[in-house]
N, C-alpha and C positions, 0 to 999 in steps of 0.2 A: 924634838927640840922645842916647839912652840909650847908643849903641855912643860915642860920642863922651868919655860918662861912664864906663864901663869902660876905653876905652882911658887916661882920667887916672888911674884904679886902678890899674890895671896898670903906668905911668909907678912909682907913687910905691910900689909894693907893699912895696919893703922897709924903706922907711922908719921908722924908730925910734919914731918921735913918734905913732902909730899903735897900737895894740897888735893882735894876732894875731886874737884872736877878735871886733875890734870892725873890721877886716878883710874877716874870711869874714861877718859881717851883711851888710856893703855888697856884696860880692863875692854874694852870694844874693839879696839884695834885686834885684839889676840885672840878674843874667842870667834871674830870675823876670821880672821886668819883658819883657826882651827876649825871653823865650817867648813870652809872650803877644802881645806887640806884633807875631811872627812871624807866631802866627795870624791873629790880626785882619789882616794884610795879605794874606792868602791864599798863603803861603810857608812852608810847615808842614813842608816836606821837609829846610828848613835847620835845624830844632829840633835832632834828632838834631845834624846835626852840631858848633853850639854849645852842646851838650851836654857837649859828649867835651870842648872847653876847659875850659868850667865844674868839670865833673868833676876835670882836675886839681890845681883851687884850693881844694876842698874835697873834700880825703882823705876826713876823720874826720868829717861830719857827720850823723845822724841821715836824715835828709830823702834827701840823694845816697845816698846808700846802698842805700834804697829804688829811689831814680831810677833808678840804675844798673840794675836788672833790668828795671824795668818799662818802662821805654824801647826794651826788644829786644822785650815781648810785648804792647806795647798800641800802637795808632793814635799818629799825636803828637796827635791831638786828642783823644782817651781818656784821654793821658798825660799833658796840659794837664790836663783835669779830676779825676784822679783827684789830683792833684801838688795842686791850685788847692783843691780841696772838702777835702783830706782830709789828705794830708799836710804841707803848710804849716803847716796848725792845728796839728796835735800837734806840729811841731819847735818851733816858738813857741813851746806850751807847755811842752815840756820847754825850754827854751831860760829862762824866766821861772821854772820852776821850780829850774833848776842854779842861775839868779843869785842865788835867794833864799835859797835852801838852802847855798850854797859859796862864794859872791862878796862879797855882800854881808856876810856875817857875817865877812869876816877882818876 
């Protein structure tokens, strides 16, 4: 279902009626999703590689950035948890903090 739901992302990516950064939410919400959903299936060796797609739908985000190193230096179940506990939180937050701060006030 979730790979089902990426691929309709993907269908409509460039569409106008969408905006960019409300996009990459979705785009991170689902491939988070589908990390995890990887684990829990016992298919942990796939992460990595639907990683490397993910990666290039979000260039600029906080979170991938991070991902990006620690993915070559941690377990993917290490990389699940360290991803899941720690850096998730802080993208969100800064993520709540840009909109409050930049977004919302124009």
């Amino acid at each position: 279902m979730l790979i089902g739901k990426w691929k309709i992302y993907e269908k409509y990516d460039q569409h106008n009626s969408v905006g960019r950064l409300m996009r990459l939410r979705e785009y991170r919400y689902i491939f988070r999703e589908l990390f995890n959903a990887l684990e829990k299936e016992g298919r942990p060796d796939e992460i990595k590689a639907l990683f490397r797609r993910y990666a290039k739908k979000d260039a600029i985000g906080f979170v991938a950035f991070w991902q990006r190193i620690l993915i070559n230096l941690l377990s993917p179940s290490a990389f699940l948890k360290f991803s899941n506990q720690i850096l998730y939180r802080i993208g969100y937050r800064l993520e709540h903090l840009t909109y409050r701060l930049f977004i919302r006030n124009k």
